[in-house]
N, C-alpha and C positions, 0 to 999 in steps of 0.2 A: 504494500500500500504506500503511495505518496505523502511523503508529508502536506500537512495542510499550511495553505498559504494566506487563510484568510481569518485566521488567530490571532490575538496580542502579539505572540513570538513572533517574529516575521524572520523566516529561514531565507542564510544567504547560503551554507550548504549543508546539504541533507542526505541522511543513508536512508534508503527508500528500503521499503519490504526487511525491515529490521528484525521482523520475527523469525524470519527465516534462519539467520546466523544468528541469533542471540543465546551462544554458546549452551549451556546447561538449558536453555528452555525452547533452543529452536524448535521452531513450529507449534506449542503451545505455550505460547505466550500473548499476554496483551499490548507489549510492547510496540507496537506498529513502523515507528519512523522512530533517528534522531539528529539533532541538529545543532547549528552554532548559526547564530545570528542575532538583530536584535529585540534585546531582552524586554519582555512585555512590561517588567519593572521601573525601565528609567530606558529612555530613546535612544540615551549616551552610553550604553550599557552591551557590551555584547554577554552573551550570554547560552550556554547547553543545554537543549530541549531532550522531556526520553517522549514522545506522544504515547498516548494510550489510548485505547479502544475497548470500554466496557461496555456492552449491552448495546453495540452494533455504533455508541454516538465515543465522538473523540470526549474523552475522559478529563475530569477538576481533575484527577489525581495524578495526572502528568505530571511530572516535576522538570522545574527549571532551575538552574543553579547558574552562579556567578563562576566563570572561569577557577580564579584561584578556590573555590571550595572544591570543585571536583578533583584539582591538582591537587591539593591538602588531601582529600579521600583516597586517593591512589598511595601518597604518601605514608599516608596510617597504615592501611593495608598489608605495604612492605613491610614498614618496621614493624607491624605485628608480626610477622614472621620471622623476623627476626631478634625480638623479646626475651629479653635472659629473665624468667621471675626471679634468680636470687639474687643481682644485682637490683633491678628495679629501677634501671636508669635509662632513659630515654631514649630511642635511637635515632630521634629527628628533631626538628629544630620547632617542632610542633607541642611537643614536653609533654609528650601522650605519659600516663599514667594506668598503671594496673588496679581497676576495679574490683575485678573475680581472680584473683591469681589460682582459686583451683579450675578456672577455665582457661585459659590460654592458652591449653594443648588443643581446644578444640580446633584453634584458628589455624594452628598448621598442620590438624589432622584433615581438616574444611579443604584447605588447598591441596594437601595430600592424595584424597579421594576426588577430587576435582582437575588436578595437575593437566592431564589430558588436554582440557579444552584451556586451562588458565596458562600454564608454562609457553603456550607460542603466542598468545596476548601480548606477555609481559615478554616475550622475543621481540616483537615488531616493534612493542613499546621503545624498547633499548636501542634499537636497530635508527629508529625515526626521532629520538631524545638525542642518540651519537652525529644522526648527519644533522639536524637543527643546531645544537652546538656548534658545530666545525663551520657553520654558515658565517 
């Protein structure tokens, strides 16, 4: 499905038929399109759309996020994975903190059981983070 063009967000580019590769949930998913463009928040604003499609109509529950939050989320992510609970020391400059420390194995047993589809994500990720860099 296309993203839509005639929302707050206004897409300047878009992954069309998003449910299809949406990794763990391709093909059942609500996910429909996503995008970067601007943000229905502030006109000055760009901005990350996920569109959704509940009940056949595009979805409130779509979420849109300000660039640097999704970069922060990605961020977390990693250093969760990388989390030492007996030190308890941060591994980004975000000063994440251990909440559940009897959980924290689940998050790298999450990616564990997941690695398949997430390990060549976070490849492409490094691969496109390495040549933007070098720009």
């Amino acid at each position: 499905m296309n993203v839509p063009k005639h929302l707050s967000h206004k897409p300047i580019i878009a992954v069309n038929d998003y449910d299809k590769i949406d990794a763990l949930y391709a093909n059942r998913t609500d996910a429909r399109a996503l995008s970067i463009g601007q943000a229905q928040y502030d006109d000055d604003e760009i901005s990350l759309k996920v569109f959704r499609i509940v009940g056949g109509k595009w979805s409130r529950q779509s979420e849109e996020l300000p660039i640097h939050r999704n970069l922060d989320l990605s961020i977390l992510f990693l250093a969760s994975l990388m989390t030492d609970i007996d030190s308890n020391y941060s591994q980004s400059s975000l000063r994440e903190e251990i909440i559940e420390t009897s959980r924290v194995s689940e998050i790298n047993d999450y990616y564990k059981l997941h690695e398949r589809k997430l390990k060549p994500r976070l490849i492409e990720l490094k691969k496109i983070l390495d040549k933007f860099l070098t720009l």
